[in-house]
Structures are given as C-alpha cells and as structure tokens.
C-alpha positions as CSV (number, residue, x, y, z in Angstrom):
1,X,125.7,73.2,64.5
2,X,122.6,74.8,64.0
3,X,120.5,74.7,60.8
4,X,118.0,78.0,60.3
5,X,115.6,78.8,57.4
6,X,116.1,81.7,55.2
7,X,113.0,82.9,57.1
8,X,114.2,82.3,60.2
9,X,117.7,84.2,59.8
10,X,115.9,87.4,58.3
11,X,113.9,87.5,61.3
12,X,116.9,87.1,63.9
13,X,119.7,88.0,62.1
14,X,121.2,89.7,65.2
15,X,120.8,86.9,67.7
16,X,122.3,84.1,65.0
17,X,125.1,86.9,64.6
18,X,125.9,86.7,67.9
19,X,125.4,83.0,68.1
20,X,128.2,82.7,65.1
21,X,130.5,85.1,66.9
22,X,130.5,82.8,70.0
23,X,131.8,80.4,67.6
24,X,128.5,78.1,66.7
25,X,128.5,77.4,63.2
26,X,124.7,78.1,62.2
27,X,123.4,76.9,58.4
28,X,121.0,78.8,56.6
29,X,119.1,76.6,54.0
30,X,115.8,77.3,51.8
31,X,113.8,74.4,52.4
32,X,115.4,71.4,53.2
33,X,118.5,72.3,51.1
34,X,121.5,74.1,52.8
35,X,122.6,77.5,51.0
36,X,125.2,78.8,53.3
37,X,126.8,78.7,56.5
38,X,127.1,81.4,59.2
39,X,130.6,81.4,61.2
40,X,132.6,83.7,63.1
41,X,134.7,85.9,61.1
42,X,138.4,85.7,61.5
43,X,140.7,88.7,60.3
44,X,143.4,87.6,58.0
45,X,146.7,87.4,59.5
46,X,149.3,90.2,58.6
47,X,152.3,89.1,56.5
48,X,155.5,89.2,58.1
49,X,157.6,92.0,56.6
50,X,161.3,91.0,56.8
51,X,164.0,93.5,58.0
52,X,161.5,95.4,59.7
53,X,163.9,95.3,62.9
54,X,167.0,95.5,60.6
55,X,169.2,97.7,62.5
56,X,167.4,97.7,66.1
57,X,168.8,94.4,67.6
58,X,172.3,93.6,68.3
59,X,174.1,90.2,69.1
60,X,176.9,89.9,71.6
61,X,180.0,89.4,69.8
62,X,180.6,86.0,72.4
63,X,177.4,85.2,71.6
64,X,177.9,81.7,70.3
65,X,181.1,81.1,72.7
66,X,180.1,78.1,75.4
67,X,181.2,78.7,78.8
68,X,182.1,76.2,81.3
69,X,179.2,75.8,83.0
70,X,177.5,74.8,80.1
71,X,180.3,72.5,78.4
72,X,180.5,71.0,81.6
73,X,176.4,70.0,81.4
74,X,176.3,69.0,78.0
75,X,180.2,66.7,78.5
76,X,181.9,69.5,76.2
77,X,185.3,71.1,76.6
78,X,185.7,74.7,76.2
C-alpha cells in the first residue's frame, strides 16, 4: 500500500490512477494524517431479474427418471 501527500497526488494524479487500477491501494493523507484512500473501482454487480428466461427453456418430461446405468452406480433399482 502506498501512502501519497495531497501534494503529491495533485501532481500525478494519472500515474497513481493507474497504479490504483492495477490494484495497489494508494493513501492520500495531509500531513501525516490519512484523508482517503485511492483503489480500483469495481462496477456494481447487476441484480438478477427472475423469469427473464420464463418460457425459453424446456425440461424433458423423463427428466428426473434414473436409468439403469445410473441406479446400477449409485446401488438403486429402477
């Protein structure tokens, strides 16, 4: 983690940026007290919307049937 001035990050702003985007967390403090802290922004996530496929997938009506090969592995009859 670095630690910058307020001087020092007005005077390069664009190489700390750049710094922060490779994911170094730099702190900007006036004096010897720390103010704030310079990180890599990450976008929010976007809220799952449910039923947005409502209508577009299908299930095999033997989906959930076992078949003999696989009651067979697991020691189940069919």
């Amino acid at each position: 983690m670095a630690d910058v001035t307020i001087h020092e990050a007005k005077t390069h702003l664009s190489r700390l940026v750049q710094r922060a985007h490779a994911g170094e967390e730099i702190v900007i403090r006036r004096g010897k007290v720390p103010m704030a802290k310079l990180v890599r922004y990450e976008a929010a996530p976007v809220p799952r919307a449910p039923g947005r496929l409502r209508g577009r997938i299908e299930m095999a009506p033997d989906f959930d049937d076992l078949d003999d090969e696989m009651g067979d592995l697991f020691g189940v009859g069919t």
